[in-house]
C-alpha positions as CSV (number, residue, x, y, z in Angstrom):
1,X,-4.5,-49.0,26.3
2,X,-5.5,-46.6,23.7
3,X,-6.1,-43.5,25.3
4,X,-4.2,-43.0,28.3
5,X,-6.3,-39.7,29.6
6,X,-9.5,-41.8,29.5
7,X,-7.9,-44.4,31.4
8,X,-6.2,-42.1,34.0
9,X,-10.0,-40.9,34.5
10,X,-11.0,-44.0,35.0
11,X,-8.6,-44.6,37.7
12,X,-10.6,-42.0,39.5
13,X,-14.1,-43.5,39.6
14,X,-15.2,-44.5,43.0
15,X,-15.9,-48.1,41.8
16,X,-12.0,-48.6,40.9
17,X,-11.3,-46.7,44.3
18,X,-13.5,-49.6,45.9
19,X,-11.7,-52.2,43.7
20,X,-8.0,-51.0,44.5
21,X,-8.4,-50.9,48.2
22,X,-9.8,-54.4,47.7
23,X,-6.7,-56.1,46.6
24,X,-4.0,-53.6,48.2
25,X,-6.0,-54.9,51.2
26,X,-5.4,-59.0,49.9
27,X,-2.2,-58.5,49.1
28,X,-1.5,-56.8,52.5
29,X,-0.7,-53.6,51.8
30,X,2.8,-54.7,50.3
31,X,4.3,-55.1,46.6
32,X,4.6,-58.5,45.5
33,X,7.9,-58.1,43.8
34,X,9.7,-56.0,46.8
35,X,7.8,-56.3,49.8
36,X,7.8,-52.0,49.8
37,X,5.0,-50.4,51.9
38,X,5.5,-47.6,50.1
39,X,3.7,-45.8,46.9
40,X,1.8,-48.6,46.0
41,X,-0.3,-49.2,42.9
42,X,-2.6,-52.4,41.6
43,X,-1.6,-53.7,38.4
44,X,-3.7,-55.2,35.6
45,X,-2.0,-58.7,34.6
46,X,-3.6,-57.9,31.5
47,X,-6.4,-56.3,29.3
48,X,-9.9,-57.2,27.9
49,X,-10.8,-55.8,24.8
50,X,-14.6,-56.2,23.2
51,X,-14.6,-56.4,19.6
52,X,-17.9,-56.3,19.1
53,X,-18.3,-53.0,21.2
54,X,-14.5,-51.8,20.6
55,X,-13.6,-50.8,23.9
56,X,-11.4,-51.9,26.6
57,X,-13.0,-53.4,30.5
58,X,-13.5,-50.4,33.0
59,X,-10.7,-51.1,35.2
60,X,-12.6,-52.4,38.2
61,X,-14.6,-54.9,35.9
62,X,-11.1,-57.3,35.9
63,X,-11.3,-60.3,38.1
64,X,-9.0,-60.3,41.0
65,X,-6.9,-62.8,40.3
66,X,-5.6,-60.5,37.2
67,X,-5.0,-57.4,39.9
68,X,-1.4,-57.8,41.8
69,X,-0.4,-55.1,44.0
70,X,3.6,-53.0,42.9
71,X,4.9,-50.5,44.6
72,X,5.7,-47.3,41.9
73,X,9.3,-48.4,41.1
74,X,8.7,-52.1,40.7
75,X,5.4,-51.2,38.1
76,X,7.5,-48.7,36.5
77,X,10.6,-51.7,35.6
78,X,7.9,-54.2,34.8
79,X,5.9,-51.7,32.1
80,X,9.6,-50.9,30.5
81,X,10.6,-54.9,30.1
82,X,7.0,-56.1,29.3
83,X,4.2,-55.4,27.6
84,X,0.7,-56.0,29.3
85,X,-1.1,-58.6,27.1
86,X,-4.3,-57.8,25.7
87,X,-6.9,-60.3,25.5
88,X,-9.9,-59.5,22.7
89,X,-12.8,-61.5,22.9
């Protein structure tokens, strides 16, 4: 994403709050990769990007099925061997 203090605002917006605790709750509390209880965050299988307005999704506008729930070390390894894919439309 482009500006990551904009983003890491975002993350504090009662609507993402709503969303996270949505799929940490689907995925049953655990990391998909390690099974870890611990530290978890929800992960954005990828990004939407408006051309026409130039900006990126709010992060609780994503379908669910492109959240996954990692715990911190497992997100951590998977941003430093891949890059999330942005989708413009």
């Amino acid at each position: 994403m482009n500006n990551r203090a904009e983003y890491w605002k975002l993350l504090g917006n009662p609507l993402w709050k709503l969303k996270r605790e949505e799929i940490l709750e689907r995925d049953g509390y655990k990391c998909k990769c390690c099974s870890s209880t611990e530290k978890l965050h929800v992960h954005h299988k990828q990004y939407h990007f408006s051309k026409t307005l130039q900006v990126f999704k709010k992060p609780w506008e994503y379908n669910n099925e492109l959240l996954t729930t990692f715990c911190v070390a497992c997100h951590d390894n998977g941003h430093k061997a891949y890059k999330v894919p942005t989708k413009y439309f």
